[in-house]
NUNU-305040 format. One line per field, with one value per residue (C-alpha): residue in three letters; chain; y, z, x. Coordinates in Angstrom, 2 decimals. Example, Ala and Ser with C-alpha at 12.3 -4.5 7.8 and 13.67 -1.06 7.14 Angstrom:
BEGIN
resn = (ala/ser) .
chain = (A/A) .
north = (-4.50/-1.06) .
up = (7.80/7.14) .
east = (12.30/13.67) .
This chain:
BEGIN
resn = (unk/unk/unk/unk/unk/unk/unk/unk/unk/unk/unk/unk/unk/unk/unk/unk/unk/unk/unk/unk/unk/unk/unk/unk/unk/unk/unk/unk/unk/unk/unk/unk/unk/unk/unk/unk/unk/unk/unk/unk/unk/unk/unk/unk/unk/unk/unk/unk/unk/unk/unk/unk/unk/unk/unk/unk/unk/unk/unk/unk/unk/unk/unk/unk/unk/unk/unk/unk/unk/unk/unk/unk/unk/unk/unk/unk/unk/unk/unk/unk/unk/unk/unk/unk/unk/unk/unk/unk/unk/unk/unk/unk/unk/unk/unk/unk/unk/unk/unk/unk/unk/unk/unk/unk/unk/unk/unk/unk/unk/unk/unk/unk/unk/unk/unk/unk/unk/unk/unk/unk/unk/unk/unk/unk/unk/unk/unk/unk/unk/unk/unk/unk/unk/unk/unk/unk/unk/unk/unk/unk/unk/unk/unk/unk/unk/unk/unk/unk/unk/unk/unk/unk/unk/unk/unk/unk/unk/unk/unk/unk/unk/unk/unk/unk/unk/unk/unk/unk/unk/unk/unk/unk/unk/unk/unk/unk/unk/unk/unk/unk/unk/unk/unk/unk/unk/unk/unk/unk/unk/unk/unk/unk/unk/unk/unk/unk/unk/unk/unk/unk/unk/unk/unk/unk/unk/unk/unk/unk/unk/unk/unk/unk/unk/unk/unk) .
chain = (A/A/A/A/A/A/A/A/A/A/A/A/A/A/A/A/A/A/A/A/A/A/A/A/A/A/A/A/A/A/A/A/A/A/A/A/A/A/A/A/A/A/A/A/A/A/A/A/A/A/A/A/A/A/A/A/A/A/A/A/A/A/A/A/A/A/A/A/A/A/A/A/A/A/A/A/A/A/A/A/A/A/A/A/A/A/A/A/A/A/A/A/A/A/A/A/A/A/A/A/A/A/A/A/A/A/A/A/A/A/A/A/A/A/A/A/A/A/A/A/A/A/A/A/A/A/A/A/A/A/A/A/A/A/A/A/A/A/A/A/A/A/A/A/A/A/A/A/A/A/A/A/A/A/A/A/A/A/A/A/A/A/A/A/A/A/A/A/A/A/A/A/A/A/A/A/A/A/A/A/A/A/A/A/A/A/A/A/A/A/A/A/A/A/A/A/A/A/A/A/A/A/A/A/A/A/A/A/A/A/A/A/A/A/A) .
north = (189.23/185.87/184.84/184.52/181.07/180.00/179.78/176.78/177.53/178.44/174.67/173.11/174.95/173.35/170.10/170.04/171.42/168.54/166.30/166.88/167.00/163.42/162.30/163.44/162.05/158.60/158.76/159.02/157.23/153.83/155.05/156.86/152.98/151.35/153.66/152.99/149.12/149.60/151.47/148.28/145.73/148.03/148.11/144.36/143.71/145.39/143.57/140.32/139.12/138.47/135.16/133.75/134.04/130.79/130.07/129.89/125.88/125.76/124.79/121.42/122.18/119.58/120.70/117.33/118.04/115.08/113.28/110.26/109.65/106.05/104.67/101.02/100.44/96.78/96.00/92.45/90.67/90.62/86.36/88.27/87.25/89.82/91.14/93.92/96.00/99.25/100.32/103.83/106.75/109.22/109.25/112.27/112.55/115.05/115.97/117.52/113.84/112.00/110.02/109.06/109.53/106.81/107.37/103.88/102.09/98.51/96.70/92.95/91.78/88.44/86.48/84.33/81.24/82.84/83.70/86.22/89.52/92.34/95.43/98.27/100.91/104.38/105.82/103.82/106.28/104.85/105.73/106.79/103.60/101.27/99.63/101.07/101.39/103.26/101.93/104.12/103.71/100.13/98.69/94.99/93.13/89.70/86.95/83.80/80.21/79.01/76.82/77.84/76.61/73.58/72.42/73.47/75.04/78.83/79.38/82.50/85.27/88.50/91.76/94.18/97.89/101.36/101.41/99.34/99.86/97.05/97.01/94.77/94.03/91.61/91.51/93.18/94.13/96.37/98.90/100.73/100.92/97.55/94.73/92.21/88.90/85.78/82.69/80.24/79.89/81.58/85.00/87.34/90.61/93.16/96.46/96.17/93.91/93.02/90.44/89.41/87.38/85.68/84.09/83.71/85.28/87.52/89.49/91.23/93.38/94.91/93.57/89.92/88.00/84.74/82.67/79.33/76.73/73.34/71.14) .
up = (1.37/0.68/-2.47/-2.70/-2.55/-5.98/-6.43/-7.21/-10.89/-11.84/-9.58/-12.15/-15.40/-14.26/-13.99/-17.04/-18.32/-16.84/-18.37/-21.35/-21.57/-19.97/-22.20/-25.53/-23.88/-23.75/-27.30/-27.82/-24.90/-27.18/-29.84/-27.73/-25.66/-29.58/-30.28/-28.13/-29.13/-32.73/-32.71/-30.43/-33.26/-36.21/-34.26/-33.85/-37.13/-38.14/-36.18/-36.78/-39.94/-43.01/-44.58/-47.16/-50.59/-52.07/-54.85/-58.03/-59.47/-61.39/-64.71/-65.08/-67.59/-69.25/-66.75/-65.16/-61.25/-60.17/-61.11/-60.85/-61.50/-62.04/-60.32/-59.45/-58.43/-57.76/-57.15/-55.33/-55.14/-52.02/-51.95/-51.74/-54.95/-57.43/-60.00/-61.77/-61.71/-63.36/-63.93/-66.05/-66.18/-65.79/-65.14/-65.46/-64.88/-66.70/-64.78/-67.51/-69.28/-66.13/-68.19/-66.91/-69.57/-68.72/-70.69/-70.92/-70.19/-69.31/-67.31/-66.21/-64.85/-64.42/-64.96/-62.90/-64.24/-63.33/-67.40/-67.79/-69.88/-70.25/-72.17/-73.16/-75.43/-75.57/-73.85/-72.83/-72.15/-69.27/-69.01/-65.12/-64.21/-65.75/-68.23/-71.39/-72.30/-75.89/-76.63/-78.44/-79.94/-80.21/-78.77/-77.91/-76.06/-74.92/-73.63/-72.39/-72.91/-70.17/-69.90/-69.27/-66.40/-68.78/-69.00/-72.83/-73.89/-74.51/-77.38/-76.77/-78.63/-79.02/-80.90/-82.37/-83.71/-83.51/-81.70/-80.08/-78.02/-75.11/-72.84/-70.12/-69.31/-71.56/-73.30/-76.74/-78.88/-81.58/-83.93/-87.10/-87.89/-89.55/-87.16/-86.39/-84.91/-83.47/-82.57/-81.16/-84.34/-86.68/-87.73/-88.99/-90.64/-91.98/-91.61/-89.04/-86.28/-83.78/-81.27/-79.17/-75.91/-75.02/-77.97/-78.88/-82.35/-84.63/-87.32/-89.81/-92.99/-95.29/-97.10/-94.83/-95.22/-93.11/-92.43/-90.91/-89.11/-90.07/-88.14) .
east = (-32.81/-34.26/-35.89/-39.88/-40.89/-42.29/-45.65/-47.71/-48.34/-44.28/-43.46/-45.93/-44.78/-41.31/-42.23/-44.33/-40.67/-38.65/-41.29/-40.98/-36.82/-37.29/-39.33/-37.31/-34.50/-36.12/-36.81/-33.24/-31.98/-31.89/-29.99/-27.01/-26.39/-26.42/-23.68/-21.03/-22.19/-21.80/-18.52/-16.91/-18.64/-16.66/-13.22/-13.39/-14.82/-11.72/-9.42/-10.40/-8.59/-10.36/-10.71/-8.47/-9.82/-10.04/-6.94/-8.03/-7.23/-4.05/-3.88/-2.19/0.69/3.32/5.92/6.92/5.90/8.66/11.98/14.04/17.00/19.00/16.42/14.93/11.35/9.86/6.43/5.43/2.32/0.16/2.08/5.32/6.74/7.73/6.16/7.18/10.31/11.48/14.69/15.50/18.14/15.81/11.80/9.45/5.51/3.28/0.00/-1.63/-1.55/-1.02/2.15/5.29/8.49/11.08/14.87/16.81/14.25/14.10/10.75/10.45/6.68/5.84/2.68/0.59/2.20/5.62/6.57/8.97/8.86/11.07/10.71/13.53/13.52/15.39/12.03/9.13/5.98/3.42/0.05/-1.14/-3.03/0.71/-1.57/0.04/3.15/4.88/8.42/9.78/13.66/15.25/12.10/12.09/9.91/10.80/8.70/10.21/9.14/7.14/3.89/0.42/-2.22/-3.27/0.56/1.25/4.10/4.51/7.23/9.90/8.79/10.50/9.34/11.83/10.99/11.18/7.96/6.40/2.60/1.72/-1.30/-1.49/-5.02/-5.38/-1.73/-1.94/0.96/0.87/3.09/2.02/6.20/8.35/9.04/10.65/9.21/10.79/9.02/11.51/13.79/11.36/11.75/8.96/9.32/6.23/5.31/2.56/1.93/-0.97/-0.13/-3.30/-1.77/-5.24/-5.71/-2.03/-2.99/-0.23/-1.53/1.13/0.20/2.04/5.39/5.80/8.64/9.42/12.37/11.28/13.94/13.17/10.91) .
């Protein structure tokens, strides 16, 4: 027995049906394609690596960050000619200072007009730019005779102490301990000294005593 043919009014009440699933599933429709979407953007969110936290700055501590050892280190002017050279048993820089510790010490440099001076001491402390130096220990410094651009003679001079402090740029020489001080065959003791190499000026204080050869 075959089924009655539906009539016109139950063909209509299912299409106003049909209509109206449709048209809730278009409300939704959106939102079930941005899911499949937004689950594939989390799994490679995860599996992309995350970036490296920046490292916080270290502290710069007095642990020397280098060593030398019974070494030799020359330094030549753009002309080729040398200039200064540093020998030492044992060298150690400090970052948090930015100093370089030198044990048996001894440093030569020479000057534009070619005059020779050496430095040695037990430990001879550098500043980071080489403009300052601290002997400290059987410090002597020793400049030769030699003759500046206007042809006059430089005398030898040679400082003796415990300590000894020496910038380069311009030459100053100073210690707040005795010293010793020899100008050719004069000798010099007091204790302080301030030796100003421009100007070729010595200043001593305290108990001075001098020993003159004669003229």
């Amino acid at each position: 027995m075959n089924a009655p043919a539906p009539t016109d009014p139950q063909v209509k009440k299912r299409q106003r049906g049909l209509s109206r699933v449709w048209d809730q599933l278009s409300l939704y429709l959106p939102v079930l394609l941005m899911m499949p979407l937004a689950l594939a953007s989390y799994l490679l969110l995860q599996a992309t690596p995350q970036p490296m936290e920046p490292e916080p700055e270290r502290l710069l501590t007095n642990e020397p960050d280098f060593f030398m050892r019974r070494f030799s280190v020359k330094v030549f002017a753009p002309n080729g000619t040398l200039q200064t050279e540093v020998y030492g048993a044992e060298a150690r820089h400090h970052p948090d200072t930015d100093r370089t510790v030198i044990d048996t010490a001894r440093i030569r440099t020479y000057s534009a007009q070619r005059q020779l001076s050496t430095a040695t001491a037990r430990e001879i402390i550098s500043n980071g730019e080489g403009t300052v130096y601290e002997l400290r220990g059987d410090a002597v410094v020793v400049r030769q005779a030699a003759r500046n651009a206007a042809g006059q003679r430089l005398p030898r001079m040679e400082f003796h102490g415990e300590f000894l402090r020496v910038s380069t740029d311009p030459e100053h020489i100073e210690s707040d301990l005795p010293v010793l001080l020899i100008r050719d065959k004069d000798q010099m003791t007091a204790d302080t000294l301030e030796y100003r190499g421009d100007s070729r000026v010595v200043e001593l204080n305290g108990r001075v005593r001098a020993q003159l050869a004669p003229r």
